[in-house]
C-alpha positions as CSV (number, residue, x, y, z in Angstrom):
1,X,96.0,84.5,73.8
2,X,97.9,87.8,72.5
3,X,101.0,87.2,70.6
4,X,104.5,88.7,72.3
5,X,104.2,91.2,69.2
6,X,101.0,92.3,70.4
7,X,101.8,92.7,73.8
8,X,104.8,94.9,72.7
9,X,103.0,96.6,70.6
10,X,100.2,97.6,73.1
11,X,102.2,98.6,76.0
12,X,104.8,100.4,73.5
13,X,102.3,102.4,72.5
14,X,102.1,106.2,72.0
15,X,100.4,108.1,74.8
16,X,100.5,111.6,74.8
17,X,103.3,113.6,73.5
18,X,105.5,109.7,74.3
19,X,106.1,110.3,70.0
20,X,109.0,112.2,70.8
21,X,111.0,109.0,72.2
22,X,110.3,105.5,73.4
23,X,107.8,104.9,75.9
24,X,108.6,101.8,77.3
25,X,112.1,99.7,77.6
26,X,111.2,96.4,75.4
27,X,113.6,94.5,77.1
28,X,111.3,95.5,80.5
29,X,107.8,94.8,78.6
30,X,109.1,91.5,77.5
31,X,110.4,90.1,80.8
32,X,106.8,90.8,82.2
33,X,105.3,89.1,79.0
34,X,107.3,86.1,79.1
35,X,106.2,86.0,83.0
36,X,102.9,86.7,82.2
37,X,102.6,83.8,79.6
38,X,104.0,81.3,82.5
39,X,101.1,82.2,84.7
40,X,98.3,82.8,81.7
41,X,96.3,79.2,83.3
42,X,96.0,80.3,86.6
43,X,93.1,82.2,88.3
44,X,94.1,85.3,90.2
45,X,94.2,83.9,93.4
46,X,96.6,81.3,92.0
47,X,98.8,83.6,90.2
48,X,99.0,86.1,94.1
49,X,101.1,83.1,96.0
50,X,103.3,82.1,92.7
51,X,106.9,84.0,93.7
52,X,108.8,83.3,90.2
53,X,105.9,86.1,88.8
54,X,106.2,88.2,91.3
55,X,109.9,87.7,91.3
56,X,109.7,89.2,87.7
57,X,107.5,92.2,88.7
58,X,110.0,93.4,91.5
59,X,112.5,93.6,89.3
60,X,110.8,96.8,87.5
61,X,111.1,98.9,90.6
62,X,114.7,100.0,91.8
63,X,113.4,100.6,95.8
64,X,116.2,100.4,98.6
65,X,117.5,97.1,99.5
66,X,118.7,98.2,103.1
67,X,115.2,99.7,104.2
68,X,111.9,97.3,104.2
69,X,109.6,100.0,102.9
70,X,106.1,98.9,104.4
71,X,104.5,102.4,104.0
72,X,103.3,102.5,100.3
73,X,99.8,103.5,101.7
74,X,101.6,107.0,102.1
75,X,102.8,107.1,98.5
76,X,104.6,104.2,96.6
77,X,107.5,104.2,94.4
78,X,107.2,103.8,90.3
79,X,108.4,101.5,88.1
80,X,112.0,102.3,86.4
81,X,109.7,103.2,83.1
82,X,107.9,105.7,85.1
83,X,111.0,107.1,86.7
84,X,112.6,106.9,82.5
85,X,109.7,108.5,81.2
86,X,109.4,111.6,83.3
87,X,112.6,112.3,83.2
88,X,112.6,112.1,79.2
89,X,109.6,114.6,79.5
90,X,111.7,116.7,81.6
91,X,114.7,117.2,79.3
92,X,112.2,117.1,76.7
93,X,110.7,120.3,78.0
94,X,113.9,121.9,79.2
95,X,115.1,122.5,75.8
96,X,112.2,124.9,74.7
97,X,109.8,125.0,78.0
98,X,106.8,127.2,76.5
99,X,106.9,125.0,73.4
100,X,107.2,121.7,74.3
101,X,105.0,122.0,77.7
102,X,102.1,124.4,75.9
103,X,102.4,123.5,72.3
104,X,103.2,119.4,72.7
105,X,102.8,118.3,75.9
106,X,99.6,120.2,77.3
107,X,98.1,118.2,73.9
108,X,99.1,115.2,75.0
109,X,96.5,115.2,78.3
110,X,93.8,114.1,76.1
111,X,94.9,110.6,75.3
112,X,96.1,110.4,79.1
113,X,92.5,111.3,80.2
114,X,91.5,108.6,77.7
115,X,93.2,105.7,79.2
116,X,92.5,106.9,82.9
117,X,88.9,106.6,81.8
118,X,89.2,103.6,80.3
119,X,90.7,102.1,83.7
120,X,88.4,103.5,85.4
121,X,85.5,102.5,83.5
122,X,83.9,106.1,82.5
123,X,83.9,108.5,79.5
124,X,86.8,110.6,79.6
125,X,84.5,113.4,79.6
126,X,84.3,112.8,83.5
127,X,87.4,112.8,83.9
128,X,90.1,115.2,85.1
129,X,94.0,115.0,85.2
130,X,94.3,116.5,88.7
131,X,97.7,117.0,91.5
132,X,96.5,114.5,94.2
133,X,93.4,113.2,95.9
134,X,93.2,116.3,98.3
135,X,92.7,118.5,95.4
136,X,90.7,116.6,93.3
137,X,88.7,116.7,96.6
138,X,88.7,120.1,97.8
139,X,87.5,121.0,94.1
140,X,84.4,118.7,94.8
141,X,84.2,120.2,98.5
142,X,84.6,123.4,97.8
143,X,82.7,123.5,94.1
144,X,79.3,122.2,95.8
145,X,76.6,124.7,95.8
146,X,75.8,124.6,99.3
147,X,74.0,126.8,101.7
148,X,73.3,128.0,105.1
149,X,71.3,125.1,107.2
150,X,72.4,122.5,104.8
151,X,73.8,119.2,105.8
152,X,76.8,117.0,105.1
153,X,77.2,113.1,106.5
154,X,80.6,112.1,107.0
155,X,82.9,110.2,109.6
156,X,85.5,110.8,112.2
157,X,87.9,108.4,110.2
158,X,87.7,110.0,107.0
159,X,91.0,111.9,105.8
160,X,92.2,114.7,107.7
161,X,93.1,117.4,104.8
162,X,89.5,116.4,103.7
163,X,87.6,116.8,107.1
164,X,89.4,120.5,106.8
165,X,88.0,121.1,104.1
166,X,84.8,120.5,105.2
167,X,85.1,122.1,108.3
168,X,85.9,125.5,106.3
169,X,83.0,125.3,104.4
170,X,81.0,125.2,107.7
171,X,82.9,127.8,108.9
172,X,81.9,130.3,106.1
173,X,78.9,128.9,104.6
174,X,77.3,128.2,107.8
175,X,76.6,124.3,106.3
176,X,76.1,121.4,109.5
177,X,78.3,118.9,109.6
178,X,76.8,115.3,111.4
179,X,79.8,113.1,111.9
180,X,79.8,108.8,112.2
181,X,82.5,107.9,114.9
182,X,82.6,104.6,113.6
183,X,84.6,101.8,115.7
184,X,86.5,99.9,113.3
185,X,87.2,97.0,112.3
186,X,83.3,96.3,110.8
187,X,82.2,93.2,109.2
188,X,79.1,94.2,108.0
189,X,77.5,95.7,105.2
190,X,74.0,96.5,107.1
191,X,75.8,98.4,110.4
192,X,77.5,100.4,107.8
193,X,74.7,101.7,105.5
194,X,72.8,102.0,109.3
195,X,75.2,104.6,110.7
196,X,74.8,106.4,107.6
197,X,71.2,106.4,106.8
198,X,70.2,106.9,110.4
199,X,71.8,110.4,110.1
200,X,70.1,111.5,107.2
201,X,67.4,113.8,107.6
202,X,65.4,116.3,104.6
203,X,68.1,118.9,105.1
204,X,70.7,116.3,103.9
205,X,72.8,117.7,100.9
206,X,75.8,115.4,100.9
207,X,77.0,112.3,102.0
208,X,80.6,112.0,101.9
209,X,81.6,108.2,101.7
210,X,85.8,107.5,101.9
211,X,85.9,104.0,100.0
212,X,88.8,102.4,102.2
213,X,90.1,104.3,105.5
214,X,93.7,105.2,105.4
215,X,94.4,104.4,109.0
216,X,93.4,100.3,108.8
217,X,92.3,99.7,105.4
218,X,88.5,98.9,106.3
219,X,86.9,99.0,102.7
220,X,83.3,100.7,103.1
221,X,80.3,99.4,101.5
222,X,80.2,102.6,99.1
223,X,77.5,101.1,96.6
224,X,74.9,100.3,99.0
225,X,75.5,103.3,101.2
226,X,75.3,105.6,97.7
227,X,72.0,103.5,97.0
228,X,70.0,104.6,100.2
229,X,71.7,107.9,99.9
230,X,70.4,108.4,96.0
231,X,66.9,107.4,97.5
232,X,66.2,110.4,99.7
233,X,68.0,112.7,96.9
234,X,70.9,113.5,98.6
235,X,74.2,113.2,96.7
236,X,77.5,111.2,96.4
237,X,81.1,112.2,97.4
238,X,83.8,109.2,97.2
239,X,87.2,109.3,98.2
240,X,88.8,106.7,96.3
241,X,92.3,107.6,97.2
242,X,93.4,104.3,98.5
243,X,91.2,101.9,95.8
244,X,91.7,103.2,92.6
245,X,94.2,100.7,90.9
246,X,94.5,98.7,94.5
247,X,90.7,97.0,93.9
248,X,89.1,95.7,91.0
249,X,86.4,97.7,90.3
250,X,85.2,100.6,88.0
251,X,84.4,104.1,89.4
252,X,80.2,103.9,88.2
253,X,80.3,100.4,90.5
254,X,80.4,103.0,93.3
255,X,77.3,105.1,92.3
256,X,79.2,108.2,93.3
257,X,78.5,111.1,91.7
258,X,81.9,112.7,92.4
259,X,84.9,111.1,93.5
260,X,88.7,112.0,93.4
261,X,91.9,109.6,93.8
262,X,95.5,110.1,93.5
263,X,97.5,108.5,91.3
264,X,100.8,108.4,93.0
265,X,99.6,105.5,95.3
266,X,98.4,102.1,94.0
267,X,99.2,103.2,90.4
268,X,102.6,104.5,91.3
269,X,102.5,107.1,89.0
270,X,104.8,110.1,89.5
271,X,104.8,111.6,93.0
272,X,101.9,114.6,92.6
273,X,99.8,113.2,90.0
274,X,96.0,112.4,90.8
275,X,92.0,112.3,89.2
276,X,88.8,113.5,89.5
277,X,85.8,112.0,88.3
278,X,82.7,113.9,88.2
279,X,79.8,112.3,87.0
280,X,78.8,113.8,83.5
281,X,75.4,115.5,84.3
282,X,76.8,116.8,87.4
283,X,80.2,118.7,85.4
284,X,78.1,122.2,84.7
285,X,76.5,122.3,87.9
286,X,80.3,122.1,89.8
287,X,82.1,125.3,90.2
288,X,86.0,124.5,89.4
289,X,88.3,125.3,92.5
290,X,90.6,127.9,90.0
291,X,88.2,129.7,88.2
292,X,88.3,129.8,84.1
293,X,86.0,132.1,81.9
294,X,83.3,130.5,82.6
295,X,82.9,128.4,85.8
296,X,79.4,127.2,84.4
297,X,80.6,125.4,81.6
298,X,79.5,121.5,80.5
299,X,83.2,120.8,80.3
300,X,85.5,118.4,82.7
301,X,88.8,120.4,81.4
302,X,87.5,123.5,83.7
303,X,88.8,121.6,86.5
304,X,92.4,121.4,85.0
305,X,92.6,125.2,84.8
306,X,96.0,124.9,87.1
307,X,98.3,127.1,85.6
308,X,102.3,125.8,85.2
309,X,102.9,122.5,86.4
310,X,104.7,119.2,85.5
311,X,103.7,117.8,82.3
312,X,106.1,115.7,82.5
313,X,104.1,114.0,85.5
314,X,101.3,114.0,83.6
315,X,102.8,112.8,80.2
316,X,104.1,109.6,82.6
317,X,100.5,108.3,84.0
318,X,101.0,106.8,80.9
319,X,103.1,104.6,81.2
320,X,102.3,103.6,85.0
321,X,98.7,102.5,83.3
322,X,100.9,100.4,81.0
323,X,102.4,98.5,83.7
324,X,99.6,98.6,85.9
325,X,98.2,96.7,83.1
326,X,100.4,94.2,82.0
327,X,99.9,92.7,85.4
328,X,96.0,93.2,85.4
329,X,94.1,94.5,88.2
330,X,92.2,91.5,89.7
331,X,96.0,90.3,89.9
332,X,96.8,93.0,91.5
333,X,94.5,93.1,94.5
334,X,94.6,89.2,95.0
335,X,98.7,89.7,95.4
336,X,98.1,92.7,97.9
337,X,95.9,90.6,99.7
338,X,97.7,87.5,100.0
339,X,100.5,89.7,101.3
340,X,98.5,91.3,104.3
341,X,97.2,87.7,105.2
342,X,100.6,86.2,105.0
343,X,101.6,88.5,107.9
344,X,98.6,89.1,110.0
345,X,97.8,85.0,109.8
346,X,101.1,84.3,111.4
347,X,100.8,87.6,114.2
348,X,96.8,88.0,114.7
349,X,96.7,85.2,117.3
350,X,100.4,86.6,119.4
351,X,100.3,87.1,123.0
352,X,100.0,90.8,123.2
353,X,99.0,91.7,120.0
354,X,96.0,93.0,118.2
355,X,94.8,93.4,114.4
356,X,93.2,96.5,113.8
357,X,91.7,95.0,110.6
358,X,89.4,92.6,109.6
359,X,90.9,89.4,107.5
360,X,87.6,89.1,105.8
361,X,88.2,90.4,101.6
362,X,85.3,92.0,101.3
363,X,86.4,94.7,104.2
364,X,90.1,94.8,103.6
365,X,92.8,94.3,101.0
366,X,96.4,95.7,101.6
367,X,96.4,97.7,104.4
368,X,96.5,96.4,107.7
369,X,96.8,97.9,111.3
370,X,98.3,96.3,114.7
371,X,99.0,97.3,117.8
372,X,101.2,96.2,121.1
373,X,99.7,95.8,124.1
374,X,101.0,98.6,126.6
375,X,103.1,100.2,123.5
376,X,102.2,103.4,122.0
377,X,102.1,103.2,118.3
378,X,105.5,105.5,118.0
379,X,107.4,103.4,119.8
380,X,106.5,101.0,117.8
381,X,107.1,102.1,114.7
382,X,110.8,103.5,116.0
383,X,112.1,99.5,117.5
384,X,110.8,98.2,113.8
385,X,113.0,100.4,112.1
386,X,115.8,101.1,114.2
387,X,116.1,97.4,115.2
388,X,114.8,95.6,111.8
389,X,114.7,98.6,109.4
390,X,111.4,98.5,109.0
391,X,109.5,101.5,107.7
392,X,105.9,101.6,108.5
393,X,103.7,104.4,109.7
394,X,102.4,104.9,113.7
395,X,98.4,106.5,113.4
396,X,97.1,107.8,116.4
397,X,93.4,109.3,115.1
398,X,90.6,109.8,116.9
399,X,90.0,106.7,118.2
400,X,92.2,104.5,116.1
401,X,95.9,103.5,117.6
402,X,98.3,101.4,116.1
403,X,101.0,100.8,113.6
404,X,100.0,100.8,109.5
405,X,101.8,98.5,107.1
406,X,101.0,98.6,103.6
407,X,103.2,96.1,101.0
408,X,102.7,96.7,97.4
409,X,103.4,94.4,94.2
410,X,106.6,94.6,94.6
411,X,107.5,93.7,98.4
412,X,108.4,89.7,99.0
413,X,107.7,86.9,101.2
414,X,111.2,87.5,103.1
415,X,110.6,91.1,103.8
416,X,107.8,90.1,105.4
417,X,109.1,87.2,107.3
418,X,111.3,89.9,108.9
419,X,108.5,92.4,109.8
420,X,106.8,88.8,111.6
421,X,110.2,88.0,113.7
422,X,110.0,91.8,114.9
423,X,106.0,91.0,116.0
424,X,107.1,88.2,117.4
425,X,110.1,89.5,119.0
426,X,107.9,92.3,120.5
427,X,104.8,89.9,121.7
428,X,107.4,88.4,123.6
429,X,109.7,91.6,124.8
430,X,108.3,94.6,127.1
431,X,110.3,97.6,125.3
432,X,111.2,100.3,127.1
């Protein structure tokens, strides 16, 4: 077992240009030690129903205590050392801007890109410190060499800043989309790897896979779909923006060869901070989405060619990984599960009421999706917050209808008790 002095010393670590002050409040890192040593014995699953750990891990996060926030699948809040941290960097960089941000801080990406790899399982030479999961993304979309007659897979419930992008390069490369309407929720790994493969054909380029959907948190099969796909030669496009850091897993588990995530969700780093992984033969062959001096080069940095932007974002992934870590991520994902079940177990079987997600863990984790008989998904997400103060998100897609809620670490037992009165209430109530 570490020793408290390791711990410290681990998560107080130096990452990036972090020298310049302290990285991480002690008094923080050793209240999540302490609770971490109470709940060393358990498995996981044990560890996701015990409330005096989580007790200790809501207490790093300074969210609202009027407003339930149940909409962390949009973007979720960070941890006060996060907050601390970037706002060090800031003031940091406010006293000499062209020095500290070019001369110390644009240094300090490397060991950021280190760690991120290192979570994600990867050489750091795949990876690249990127804004959000659309650009990472459109880099991939839009960097694919690609031509007239050539063929992309895809579905209907795949992100809609992504499907854009996709549907520009149609427009101007002259590329054919084939779309997968798929009618969620799906319990099976077969269907899903069948309503992909049967729409592959020898002019098949790309297959773009989205690991969990953001509307009802159906997680994909990715592995086995990227399998039959790598058979016939075609190749591999994940959107991992709602996994990464939210499941246990690491990035070559998917067999994608390109993939893109932000950061700001399920890692709650700072708002505007996000990754791309690019599979290390496939770098040179990827045409960056800001061009450098060479767009052919062997080098992942070429997709960080951004100009001015917030290294004091960057500089605080650091410290998010930090946290993310002292709790561990097989922790992690058990808690977020055991949350979604605690609420959907005691509304799935209401009068008037339907899940739009499976219960099953291999095909959901924190995001769930319901839905009111004879109630349109706005109204409601308006009667959960203006009655209960509820925040969640109403999705009307394609052919998807309902209401999102997404708890994260730290969300508790009674916030959800309150969004299941509200269910109940409404199962019960025609409202107008």
């Amino acid at each position: 077992m570490r020793t408290r002095r390791d711990f410290l010393r681990k998560v107080g670590a130096a990452t990036g240009a972090a020298t310049l002050l302290p990285t991480f409040n002690p008094l923080k890192a050793q209240d999540i030690l302490l609770a971490g040593e109470q709940i060393a014995h358990l498995s996981p699953i044990q560890v996701a129903s015990d409330e005096d750990y989580w007790a200790s891990i809501q207490q790093a996060y300074t969210t609202s205590t009027t407003i339930i926030n149940l909409n962390n699948g949009g973007v979720s809040p960070q941890p006060t050392i996060v907050q601390e941290a970037q706002d060090r960097y800031t003031r940091i960089a406010n006293e000499a801007p062209s020095y500290y941000m070019w001369r110390i801080m644009d240094q300090g990406r490397e060991p950021i890109r280190s760690k991120l790899a290192d979570l994600a399982g990867c050489s750091p030479e795949e990876i690249a410190v990127n804004r959000n999961a659309t650009e990472a993304l459109a880099t991939i979309i839009f960097g694919l060499t690609l031509r007239k007659g050539d063929e992309v897979v895809l579905t209907k419930q795949d992100y809609p800043n992504m499907i854009q992008a996709w549907k520009q390069r149609e427009i101007r490369d002259e590329i054919k989309l084939k779309w997968i309407n798929l009618d969620l929720p799906i319990e099976s790994d077969e269907v899903f790897v069948q309503k992909f493969t049967e729409q592959f054909t020898a002019k098949t380029k790309v297959v773009y896979i989205t690991h969990m959907i953001n509307w009802t948190g159906q997680i994909l099969p990715v592995r086995k779909i990227a399998d039959a796909a790598h058979a016939r030669g075609i190749e591999v496009v994940v959107d991992a923006a709602h996994t990464f850091a939210h499941l246990d897993y690491k990035l070559p588990d998917l067999g994608a060869d390109y993939a893109g995530t932000s950061l700001h969700k399920w890692l709650c780093a700072p708002f505007g901070s996000g990754m791309l992984y690019v599979k290390k033969e496939k770098v040179k062959g990827l045409y960056p989405l800001f061009p450098n001096v060479d767009p052919r080069i062997d080098d992942i940095r070429k997709f960080e060619v951004l100009g001015t932007r917030s290294f004091a974002i960057e500089q605080a992934i650091g410290q998010a990984i930090n946290f993310h870590n002292a709790i561990g991520t097989k922790r992690k994902e058990e808690r977020l599960r055991y949350l979604k079940n605690y609420w959907c177990d005691k509304v799935k079987d209401l009068p008037r009421i339907k899940l739009n997600t499976s219960l099953k863990p291999d095909y959901s984790c924190a995001l769930a999706n319901f839905t009111v008989e004879g109630m349109e998904p706005g109204a409601i997400e308006a009667f959960l917050f203006n009655k209960y103060k509820i925040h969640t998100s109403p999705i009307v897609w394609e052919n998807i209808k309902g209401v999102r809620v997404t708890p994260h670490v730290y969300t508790t037992l009674k916030d959800l008790d309150r969004l299941i009165d509200a269910v109940t209430y409404l199962s019960k109530n025609k409202i107008s």
